[in-house]
Backbone as a chain_set.jsonl record, in Angstrom:
{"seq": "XXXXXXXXXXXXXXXXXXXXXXXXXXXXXXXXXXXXXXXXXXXXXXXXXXXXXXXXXXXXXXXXXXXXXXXXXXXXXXXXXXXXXXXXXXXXXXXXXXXXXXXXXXXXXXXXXXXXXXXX", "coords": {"N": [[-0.639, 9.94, -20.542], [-0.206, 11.23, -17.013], [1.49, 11.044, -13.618], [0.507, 11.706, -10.906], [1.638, 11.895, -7.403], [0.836, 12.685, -3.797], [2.039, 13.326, -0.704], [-0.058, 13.79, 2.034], [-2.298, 15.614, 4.469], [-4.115, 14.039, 6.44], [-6.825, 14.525, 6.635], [-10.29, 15.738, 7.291], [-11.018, 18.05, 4.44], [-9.135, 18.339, 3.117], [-8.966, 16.877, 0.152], [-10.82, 18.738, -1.014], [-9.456, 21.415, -1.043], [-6.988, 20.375, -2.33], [-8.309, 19.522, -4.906], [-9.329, 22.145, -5.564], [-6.745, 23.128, -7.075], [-6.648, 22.321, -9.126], [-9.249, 22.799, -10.199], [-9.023, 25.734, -10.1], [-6.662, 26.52, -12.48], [-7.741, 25.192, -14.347], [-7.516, 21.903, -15.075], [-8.421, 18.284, -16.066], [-9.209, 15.996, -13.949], [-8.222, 12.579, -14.253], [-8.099, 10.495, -12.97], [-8.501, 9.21, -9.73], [-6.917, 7.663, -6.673], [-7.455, 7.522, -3.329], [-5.432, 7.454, -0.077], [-4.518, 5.672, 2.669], [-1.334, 5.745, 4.016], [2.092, 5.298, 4.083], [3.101, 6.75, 6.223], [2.28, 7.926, 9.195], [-1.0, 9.388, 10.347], [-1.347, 9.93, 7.599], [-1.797, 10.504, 4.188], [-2.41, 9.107, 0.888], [-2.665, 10.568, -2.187], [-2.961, 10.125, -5.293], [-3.35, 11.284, -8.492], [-4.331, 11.163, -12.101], [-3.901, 12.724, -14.99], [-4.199, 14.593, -18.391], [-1.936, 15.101, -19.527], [1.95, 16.17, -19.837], [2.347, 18.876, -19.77], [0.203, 20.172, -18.06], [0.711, 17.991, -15.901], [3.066, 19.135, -14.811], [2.571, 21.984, -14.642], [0.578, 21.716, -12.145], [2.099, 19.87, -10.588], [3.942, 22.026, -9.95], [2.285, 23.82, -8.332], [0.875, 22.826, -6.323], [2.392, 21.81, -4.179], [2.574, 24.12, -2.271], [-0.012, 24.435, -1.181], [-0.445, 24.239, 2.474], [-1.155, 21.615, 3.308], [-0.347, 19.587, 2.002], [2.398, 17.827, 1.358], [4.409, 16.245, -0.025], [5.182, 15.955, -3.498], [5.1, 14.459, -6.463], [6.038, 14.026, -9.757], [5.115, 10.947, -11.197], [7.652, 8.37, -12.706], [7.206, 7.204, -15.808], [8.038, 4.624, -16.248], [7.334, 3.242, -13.869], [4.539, 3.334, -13.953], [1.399, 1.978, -13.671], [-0.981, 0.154, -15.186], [-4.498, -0.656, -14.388], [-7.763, -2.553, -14.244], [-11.304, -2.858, -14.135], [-13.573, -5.079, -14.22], [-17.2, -6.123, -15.909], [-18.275, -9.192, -15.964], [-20.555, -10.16, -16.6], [-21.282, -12.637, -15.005], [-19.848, -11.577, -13.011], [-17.504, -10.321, -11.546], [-13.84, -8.825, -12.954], [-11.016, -8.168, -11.181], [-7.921, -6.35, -13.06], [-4.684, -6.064, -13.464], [-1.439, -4.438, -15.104], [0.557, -3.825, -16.93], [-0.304, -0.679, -19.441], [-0.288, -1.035, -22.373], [-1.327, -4.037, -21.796], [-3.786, -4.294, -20.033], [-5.21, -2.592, -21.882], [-5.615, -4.408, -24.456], [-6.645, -7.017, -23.041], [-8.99, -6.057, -22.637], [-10.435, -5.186, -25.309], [-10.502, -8.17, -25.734], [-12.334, -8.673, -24.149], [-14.517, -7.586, -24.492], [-16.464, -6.225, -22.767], [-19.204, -5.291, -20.836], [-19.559, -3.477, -19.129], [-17.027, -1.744, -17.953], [-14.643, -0.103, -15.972], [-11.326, 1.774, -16.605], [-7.717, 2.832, -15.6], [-4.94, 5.048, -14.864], [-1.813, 4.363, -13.022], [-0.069, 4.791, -10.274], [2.762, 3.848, -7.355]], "CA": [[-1.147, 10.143, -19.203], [0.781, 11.459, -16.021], [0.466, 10.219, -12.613], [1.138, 12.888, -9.548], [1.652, 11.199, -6.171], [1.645, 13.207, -3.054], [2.27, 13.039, 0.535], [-1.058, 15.091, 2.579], [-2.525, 15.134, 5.663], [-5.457, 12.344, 6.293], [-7.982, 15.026, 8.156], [-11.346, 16.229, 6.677], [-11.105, 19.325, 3.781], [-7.62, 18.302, 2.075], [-9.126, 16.467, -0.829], [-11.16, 20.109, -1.322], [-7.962, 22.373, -1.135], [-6.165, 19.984, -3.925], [-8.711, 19.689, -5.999], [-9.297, 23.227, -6.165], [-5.745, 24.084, -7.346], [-6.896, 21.818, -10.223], [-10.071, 23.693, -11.024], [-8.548, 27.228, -10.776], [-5.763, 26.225, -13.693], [-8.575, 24.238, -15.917], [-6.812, 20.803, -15.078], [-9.224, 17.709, -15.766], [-8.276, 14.92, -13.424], [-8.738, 11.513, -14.835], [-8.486, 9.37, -11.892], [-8.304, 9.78, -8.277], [-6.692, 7.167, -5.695], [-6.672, 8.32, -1.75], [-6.134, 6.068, 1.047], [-3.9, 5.882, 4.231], [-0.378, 5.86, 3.47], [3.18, 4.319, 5.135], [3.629, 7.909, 7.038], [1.297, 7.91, 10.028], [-1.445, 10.686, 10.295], [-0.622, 11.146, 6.575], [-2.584, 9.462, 3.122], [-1.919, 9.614, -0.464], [-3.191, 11.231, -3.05], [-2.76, 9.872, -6.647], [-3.929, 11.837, -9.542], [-4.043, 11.058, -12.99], [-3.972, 13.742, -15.969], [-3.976, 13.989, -19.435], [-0.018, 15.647, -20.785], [3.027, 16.587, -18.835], [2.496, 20.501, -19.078], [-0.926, 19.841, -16.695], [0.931, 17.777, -14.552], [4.259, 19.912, -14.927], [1.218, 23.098, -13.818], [-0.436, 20.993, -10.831], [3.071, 19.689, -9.879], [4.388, 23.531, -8.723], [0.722, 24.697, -7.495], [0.218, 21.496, -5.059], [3.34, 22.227, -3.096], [2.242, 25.8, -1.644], [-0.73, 24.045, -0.006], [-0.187, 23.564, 3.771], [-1.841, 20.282, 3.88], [0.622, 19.047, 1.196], [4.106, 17.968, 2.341], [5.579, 15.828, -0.883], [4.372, 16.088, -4.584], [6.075, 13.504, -7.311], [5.281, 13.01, -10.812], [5.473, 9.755, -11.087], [8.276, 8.437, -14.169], [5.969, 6.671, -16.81], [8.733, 3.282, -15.868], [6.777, 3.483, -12.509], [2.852, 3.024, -14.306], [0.742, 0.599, -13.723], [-3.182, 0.27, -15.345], [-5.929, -1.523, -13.687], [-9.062, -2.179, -14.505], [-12.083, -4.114, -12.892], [-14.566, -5.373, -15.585], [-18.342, -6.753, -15.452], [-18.478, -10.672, -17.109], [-21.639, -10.953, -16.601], [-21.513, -13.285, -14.202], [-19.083, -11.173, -11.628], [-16.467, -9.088, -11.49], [-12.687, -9.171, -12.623], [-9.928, -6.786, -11.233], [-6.333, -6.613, -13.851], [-3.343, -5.279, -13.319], [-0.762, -4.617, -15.962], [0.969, -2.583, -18.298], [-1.147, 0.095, -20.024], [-0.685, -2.123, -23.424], [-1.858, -5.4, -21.371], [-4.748, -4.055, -20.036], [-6.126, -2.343, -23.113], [-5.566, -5.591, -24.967], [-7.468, -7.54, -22.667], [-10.541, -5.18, -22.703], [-10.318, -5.377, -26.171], [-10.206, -9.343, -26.079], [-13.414, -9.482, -23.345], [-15.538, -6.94, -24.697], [-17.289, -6.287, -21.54], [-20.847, -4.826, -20.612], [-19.343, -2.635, -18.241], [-15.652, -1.751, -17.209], [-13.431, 1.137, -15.471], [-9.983, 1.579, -16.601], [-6.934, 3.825, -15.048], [-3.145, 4.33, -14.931], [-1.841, 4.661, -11.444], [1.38, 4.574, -9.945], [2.986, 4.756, -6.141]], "C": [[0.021, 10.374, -18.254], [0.144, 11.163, -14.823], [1.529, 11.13, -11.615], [0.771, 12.247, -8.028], [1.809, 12.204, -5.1], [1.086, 12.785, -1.695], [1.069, 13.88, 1.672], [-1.651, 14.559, 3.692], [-4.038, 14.283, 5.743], [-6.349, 13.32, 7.094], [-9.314, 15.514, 6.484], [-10.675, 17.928, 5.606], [-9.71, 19.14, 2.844], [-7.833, 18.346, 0.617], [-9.792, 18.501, -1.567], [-10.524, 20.871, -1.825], [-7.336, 21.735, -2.727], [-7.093, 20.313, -4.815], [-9.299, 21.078, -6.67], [-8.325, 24.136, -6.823], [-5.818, 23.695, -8.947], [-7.94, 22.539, -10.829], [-9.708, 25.111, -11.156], [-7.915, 27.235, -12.309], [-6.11, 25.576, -15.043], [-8.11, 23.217, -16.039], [-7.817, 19.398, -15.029], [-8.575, 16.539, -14.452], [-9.228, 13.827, -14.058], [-8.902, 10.491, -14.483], [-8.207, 9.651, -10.728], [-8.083, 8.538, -7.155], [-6.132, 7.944, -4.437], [-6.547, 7.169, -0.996], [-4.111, 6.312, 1.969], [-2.629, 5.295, 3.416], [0.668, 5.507, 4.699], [3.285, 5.517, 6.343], [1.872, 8.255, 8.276], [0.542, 9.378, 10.471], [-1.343, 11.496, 8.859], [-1.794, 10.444, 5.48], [-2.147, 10.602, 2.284], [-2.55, 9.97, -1.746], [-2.419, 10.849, -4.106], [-3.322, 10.05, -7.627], [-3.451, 11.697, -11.069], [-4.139, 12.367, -14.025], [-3.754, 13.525, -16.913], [-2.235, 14.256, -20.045], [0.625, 15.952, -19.38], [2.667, 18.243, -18.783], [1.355, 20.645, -18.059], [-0.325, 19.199, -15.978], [2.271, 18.475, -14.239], [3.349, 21.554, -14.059], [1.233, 22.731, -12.361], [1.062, 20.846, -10.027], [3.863, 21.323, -9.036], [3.491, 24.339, -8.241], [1.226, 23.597, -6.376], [1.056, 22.032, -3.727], [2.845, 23.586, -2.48], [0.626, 25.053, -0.673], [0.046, 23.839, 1.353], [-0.435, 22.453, 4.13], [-0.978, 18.943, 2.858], [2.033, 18.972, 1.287], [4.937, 17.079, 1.433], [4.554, 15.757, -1.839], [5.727, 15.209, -5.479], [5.506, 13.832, -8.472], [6.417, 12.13, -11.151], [6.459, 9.11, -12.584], [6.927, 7.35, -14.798], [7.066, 4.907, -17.012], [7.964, 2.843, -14.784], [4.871, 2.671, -12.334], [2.376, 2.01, -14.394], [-0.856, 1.03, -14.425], [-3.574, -1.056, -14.453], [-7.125, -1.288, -14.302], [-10.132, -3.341, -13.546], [-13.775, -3.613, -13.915], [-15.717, -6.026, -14.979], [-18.417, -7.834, -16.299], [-19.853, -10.871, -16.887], [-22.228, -11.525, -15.513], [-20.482, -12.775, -12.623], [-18.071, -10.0, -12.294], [-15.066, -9.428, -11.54], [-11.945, -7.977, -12.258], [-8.401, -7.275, -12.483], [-6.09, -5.657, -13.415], [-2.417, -5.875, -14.054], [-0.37, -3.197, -16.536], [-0.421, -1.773, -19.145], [-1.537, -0.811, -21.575], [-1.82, -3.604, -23.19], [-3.283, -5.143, -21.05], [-5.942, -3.736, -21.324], [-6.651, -3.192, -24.166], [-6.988, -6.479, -23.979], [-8.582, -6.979, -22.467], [-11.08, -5.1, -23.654], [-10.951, -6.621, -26.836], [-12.225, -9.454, -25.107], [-14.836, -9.005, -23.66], [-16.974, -7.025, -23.688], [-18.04, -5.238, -21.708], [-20.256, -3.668, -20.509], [-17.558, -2.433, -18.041], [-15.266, -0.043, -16.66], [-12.097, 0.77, -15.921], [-9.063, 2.972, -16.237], [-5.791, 3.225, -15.481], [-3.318, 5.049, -13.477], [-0.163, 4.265, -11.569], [2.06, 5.035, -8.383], [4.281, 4.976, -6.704]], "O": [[1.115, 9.869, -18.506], [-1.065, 11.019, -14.644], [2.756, 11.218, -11.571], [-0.397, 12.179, -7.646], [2.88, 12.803, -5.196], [0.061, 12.134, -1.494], [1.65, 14.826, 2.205], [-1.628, 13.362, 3.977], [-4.821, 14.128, 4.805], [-6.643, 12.964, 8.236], [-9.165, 15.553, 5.262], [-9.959, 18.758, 6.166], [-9.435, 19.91, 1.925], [-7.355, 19.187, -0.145], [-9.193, 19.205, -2.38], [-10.746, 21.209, -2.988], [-7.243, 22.307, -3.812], [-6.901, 21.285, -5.546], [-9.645, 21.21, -7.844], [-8.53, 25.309, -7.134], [-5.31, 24.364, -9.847], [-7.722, 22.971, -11.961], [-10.009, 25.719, -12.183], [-8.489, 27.818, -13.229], [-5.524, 25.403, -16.112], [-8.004, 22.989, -17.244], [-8.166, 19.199, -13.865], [-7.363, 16.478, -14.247], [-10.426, 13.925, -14.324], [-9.513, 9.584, -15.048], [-7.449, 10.619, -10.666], [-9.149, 8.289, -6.591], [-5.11, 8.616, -4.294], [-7.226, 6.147, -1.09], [-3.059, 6.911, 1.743], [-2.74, 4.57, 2.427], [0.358, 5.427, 5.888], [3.578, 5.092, 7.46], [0.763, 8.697, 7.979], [1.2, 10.344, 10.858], [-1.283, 12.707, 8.646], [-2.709, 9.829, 6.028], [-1.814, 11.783, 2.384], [-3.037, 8.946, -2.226], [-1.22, 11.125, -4.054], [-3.987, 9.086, -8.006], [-2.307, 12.057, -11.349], [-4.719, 13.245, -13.385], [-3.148, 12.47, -17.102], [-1.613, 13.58, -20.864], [0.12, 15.986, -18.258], [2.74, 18.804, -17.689], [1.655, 21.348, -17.094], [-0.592, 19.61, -14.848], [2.57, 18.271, -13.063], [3.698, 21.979, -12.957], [1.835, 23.384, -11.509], [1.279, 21.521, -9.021], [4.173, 21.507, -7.859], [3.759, 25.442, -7.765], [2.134, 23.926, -5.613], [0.627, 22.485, -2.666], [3.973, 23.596, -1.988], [0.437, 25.354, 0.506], [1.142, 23.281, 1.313], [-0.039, 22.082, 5.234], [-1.042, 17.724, 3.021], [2.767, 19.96, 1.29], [6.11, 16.942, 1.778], [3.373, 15.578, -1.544], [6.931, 15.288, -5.234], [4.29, 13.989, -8.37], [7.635, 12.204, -11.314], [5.923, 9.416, -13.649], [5.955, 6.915, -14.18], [6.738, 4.132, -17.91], [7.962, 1.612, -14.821], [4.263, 2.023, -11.482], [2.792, 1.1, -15.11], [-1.591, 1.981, -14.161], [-2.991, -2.065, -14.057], [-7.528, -0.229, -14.782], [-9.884, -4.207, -12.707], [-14.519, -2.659, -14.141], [-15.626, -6.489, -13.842], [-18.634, -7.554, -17.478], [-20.243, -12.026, -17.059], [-23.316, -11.198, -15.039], [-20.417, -13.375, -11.55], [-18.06, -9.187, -13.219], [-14.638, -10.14, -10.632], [-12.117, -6.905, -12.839], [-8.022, -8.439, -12.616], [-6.73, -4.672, -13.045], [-2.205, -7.087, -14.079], [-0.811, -2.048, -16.553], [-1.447, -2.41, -19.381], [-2.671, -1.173, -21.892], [-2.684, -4.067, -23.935], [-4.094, -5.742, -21.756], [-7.0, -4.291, -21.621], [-7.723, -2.999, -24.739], [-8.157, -6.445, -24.361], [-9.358, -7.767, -21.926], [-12.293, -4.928, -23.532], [-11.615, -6.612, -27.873], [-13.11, -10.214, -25.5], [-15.908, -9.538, -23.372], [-18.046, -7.617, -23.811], [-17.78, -4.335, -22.504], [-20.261, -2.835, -21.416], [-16.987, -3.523, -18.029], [-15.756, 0.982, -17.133], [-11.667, -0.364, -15.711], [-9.53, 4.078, -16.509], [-5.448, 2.153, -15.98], [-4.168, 5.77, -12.953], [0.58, 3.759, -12.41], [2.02, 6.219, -8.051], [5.083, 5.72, -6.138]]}, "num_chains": 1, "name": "protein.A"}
């Protein structure tokens, strides 16, 4: 998995624009964190993918947007997973290493779960 971080402007139609540079090129995305970011008037966009030549692709499309003003991929030293499982009786969030997580999902054999990699 690769994890593409970038820098975009926080107004209505952005998310649109990116994610269409992803469907022109045939790029699945595999997770999607947005949310308001340290740079004011700005939020971040964190996209997961499956190999480096899709995010090696996405990484020199993104930049040519106007609404896009820094693009990373993220090093794989950098990755974090999460997940946020159903016990039954509630709800847990983890955070961990991609090994740690998978392990413990493994260990809880839950109803229900989501799992990601992410990375700022």
């Amino acid at each position: 998995m690769e994890v593409i971080s970038m820098i975009v402007n926080d107004e209505f139609g952005v998310m649109q624009r990116i994610m269409g540079e992803f469907t022109r090129k045939r790029i699945n995305v595999e997770a999607i964190v947005v949310g308001k970011s340290e740079i004011p008037k700005r939020a971040r966009v964190v996209l997961t993918v499956l190999d480096k030549e899709m995010a090696d692709i996405a990484g020199a499309r993104l930049p040519r947007l106007h609404d896009v003003f820094e693009v990373e991929i993220v090093d794989h030293s950098r990755h974090s997973a999460y997940a946020l499982i159903s016990t039954g009786t509630g709800k847990v969030g983890l955070i961990g290493s991609q090994q740690e997580i998978q392990e413990l999902i493994e260990r809880a054999h839950p109803d229900r779960y989501i799992q990601t990699i992410n990375a700022i």
